[in-house]
GUGUMI-565842 format. One line per field, with one value per atom (N, C-alpha, C, O): atom name; residue number from 1; x negated, y, z negated; residue in one letter. Coordinates in Angstrom, 2 decimals, padded with zeros to 5 digits. Layout:
BEGIN
name [CA:...] .
resi [NUM:...] .
east [X:...] .
north [Y:...] .
up [Z:...] .
resn [A:...] .
This chain:
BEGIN
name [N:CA:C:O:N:CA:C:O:N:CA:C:O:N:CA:C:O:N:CA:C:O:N:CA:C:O:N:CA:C:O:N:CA:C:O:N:CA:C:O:N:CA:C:O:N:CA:C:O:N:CA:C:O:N:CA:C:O:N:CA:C:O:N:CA:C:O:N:CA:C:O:N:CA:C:O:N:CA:C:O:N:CA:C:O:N:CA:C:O:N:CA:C:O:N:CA:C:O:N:CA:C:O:N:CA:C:O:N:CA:C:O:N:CA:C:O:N:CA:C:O:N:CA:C:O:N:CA:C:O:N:CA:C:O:N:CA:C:O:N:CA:C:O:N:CA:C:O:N:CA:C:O:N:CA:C:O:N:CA:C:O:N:CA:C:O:N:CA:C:O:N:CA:C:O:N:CA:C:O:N:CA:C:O:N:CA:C:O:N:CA:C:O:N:CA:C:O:N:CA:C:O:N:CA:C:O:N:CA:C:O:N:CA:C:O:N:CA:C:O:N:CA:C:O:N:CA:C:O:N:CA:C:O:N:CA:C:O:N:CA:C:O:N:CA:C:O:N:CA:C:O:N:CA:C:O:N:CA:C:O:N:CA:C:O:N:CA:C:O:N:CA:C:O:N:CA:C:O:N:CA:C:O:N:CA:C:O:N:CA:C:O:N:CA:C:O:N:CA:C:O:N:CA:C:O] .
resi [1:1:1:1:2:2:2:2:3:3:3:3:4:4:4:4:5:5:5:5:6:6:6:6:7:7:7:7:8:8:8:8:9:9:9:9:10:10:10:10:11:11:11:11:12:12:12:12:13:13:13:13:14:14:14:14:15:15:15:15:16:16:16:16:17:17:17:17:18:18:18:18:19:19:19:19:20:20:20:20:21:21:21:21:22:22:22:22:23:23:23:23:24:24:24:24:25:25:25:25:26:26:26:26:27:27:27:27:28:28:28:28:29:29:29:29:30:30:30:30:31:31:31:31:32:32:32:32:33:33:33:33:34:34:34:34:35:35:35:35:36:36:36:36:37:37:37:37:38:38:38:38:39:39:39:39:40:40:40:40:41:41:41:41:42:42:42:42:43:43:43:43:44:44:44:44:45:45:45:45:46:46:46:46:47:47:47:47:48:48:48:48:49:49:49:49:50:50:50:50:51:51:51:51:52:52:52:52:53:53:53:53:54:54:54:54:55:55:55:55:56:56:56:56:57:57:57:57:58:58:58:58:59:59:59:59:60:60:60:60:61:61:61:61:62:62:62:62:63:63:63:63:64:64:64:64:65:65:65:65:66:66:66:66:67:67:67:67:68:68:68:68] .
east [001.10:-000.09:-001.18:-000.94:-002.45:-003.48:-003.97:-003.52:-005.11:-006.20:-007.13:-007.99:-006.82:-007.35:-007.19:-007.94:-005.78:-004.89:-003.95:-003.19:-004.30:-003.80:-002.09:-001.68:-001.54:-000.31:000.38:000.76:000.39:000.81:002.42:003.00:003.22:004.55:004.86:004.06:006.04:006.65:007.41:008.32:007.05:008.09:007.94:007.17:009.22:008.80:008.77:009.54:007.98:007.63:007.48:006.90:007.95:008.03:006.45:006.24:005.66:004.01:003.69:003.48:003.52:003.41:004.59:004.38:005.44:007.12:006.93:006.38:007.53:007.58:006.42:005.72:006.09:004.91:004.37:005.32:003.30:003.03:002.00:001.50:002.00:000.80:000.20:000.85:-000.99:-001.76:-002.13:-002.40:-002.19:-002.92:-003.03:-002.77:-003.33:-003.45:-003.39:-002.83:-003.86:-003.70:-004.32:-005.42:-003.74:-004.57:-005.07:-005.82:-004.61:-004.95:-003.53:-002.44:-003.60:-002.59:-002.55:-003.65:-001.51:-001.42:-001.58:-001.20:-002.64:-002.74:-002.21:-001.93:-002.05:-001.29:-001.88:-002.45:-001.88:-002.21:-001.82:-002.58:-000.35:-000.28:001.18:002.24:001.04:002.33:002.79:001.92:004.02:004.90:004.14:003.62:004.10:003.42:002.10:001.67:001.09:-000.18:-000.71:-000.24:-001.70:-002.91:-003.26:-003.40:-003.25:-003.98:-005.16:-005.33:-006.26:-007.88:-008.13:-007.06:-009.08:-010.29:-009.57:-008.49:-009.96:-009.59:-008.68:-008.41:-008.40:-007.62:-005.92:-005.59:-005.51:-004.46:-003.32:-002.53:-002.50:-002.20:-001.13:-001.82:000.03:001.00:001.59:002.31:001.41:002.85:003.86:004.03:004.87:006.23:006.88:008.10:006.46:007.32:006.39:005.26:006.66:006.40:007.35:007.96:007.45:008.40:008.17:008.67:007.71:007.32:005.89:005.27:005.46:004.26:004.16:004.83:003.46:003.09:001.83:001.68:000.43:-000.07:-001.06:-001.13:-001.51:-002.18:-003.03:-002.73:-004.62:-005.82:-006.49:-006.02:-007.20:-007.87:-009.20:-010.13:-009.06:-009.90:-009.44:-010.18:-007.99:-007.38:-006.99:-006.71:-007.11:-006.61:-004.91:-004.33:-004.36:-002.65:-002.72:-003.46:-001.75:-001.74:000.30:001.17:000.35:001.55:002.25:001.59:003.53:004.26:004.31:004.47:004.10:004.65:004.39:003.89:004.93:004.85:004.39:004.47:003.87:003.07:003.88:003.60] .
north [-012.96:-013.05:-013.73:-014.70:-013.14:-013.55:-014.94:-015.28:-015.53:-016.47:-015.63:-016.20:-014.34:-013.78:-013.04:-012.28:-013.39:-013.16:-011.39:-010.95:-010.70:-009.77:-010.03:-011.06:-008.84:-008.87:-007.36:-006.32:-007.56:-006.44:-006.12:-007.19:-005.23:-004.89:-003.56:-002.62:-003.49:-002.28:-001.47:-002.07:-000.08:000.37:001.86:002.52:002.32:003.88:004.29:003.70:005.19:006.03:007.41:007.94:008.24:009.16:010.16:011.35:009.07:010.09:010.13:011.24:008.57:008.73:008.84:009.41:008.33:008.07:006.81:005.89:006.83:005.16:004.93:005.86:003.84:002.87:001.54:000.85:000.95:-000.43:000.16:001.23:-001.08:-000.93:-002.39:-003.33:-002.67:-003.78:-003.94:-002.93:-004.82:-004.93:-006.17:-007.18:-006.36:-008.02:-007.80:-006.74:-008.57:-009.08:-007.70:-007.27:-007.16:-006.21:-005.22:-004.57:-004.90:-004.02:-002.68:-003.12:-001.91:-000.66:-000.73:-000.52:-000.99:-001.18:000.51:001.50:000.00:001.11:001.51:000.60:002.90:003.10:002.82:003.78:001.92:001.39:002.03:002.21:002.51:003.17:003.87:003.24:005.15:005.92:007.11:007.92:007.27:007.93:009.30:009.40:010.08:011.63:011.97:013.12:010.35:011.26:010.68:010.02:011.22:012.15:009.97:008.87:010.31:008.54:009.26:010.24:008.37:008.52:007.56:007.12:006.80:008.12:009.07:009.65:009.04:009.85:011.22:011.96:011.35:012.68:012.03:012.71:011.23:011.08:011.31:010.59:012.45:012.87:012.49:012.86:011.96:011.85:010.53:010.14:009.93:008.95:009.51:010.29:009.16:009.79:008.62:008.74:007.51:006.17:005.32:005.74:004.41:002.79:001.58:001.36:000.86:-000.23:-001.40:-001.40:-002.27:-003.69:-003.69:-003.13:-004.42:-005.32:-006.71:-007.54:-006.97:-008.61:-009.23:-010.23:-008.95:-009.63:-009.13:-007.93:-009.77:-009.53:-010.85:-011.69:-010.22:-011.32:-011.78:-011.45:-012.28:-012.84:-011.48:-011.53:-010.74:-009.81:-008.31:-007.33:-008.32:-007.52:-006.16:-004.98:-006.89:-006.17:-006.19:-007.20:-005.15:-004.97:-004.71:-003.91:-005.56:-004.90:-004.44:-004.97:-003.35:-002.96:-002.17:-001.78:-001.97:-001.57:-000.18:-000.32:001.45:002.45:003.40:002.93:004.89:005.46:006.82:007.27:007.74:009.44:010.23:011.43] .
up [-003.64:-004.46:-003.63:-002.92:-003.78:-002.97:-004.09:-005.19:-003.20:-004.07:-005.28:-005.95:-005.40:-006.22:-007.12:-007.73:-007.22:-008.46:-008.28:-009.14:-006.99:-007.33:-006.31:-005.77:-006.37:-006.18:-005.23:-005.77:-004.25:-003.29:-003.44:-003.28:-003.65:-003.90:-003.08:-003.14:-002.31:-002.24:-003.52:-004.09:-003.98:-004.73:-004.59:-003.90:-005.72:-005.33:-006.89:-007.65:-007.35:-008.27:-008.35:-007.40:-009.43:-009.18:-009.38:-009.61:-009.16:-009.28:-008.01:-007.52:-006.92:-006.10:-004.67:-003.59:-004.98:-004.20:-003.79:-004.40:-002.43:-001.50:-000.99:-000.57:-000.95:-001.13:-000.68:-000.32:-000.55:-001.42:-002.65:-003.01:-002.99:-004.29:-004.56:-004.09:-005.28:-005.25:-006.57:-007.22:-006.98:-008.54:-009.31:-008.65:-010.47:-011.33:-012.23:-012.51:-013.22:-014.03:-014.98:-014.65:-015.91:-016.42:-016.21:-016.95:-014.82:-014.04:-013.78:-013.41:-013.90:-013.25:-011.71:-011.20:-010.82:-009.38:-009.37:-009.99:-007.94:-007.56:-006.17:-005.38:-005.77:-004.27:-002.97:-002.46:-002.40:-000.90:000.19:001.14:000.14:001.52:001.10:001.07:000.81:000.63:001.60:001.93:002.04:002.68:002.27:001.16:002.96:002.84:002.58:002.55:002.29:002.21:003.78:004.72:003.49:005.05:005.72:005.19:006.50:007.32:007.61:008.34:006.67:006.85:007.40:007.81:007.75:008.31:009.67:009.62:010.16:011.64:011.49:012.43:010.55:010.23:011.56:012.53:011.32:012.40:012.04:012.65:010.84:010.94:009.12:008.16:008.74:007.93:007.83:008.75:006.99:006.93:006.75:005.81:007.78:007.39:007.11:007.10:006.86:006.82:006.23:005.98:006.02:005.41:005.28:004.23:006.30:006.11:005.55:004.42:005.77:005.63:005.85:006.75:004.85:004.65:004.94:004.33:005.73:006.85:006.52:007.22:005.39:004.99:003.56:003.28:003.06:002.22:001.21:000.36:002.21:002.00:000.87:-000.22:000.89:-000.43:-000.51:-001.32:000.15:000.00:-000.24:-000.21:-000.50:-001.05:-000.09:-000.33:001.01:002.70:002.95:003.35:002.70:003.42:004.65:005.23:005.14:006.67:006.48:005.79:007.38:007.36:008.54:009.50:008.44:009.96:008.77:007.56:009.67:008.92:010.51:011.53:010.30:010.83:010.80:009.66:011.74:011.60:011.83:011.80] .
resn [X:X:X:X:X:X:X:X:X:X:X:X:X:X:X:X:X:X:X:X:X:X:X:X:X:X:X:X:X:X:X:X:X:X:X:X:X:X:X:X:X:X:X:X:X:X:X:X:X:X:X:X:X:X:X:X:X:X:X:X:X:X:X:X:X:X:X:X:X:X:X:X:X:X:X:X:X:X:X:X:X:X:X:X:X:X:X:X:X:X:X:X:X:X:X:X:X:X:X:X:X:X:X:X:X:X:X:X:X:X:X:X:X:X:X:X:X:X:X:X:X:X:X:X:X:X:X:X:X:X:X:X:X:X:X:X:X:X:X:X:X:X:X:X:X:X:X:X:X:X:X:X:X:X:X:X:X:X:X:X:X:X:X:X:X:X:X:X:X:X:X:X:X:X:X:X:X:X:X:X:X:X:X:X:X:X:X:X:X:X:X:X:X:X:X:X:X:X:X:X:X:X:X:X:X:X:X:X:X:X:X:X:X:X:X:X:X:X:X:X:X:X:X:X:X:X:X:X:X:X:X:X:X:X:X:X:X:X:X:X:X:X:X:X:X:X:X:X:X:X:X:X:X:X:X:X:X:X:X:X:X:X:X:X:X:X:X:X:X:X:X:X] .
């Protein structure tokens, strides 16, 4: 949980699959970085992976290990 009340989680669902997701209080988490969609900007190509998540700021920034 950041200083700003929201809350970064890995999970999997069956709307979007494997994941993180971010969200608070009242809020519906939404998808941050999921396995199979497109890596924008740059058009660089697929997540085929997502492992671990290593931070998450008071400005509601994930940083994460995944792969193309």
């Amino acid at each position: 949980m950041n200083q700003t009340g929201q809350v970064a989680f890995g999970a999997s669902t069956t709307a979007k699959g494997i994941g993180f997701y971010a969200g608070g209080a009242g809020v519906l988490p939404q998808a941050i970085a999921v396995s199979g969609e497109a890596i924008i900007p740059g058009n660089l190509g697929t997540l085929t992976s997502v492992t671990q998540f290593s931070g998450f700021n008071d400005s509601g920034v994930l940083s994460f290990n995944g792969s193309a």
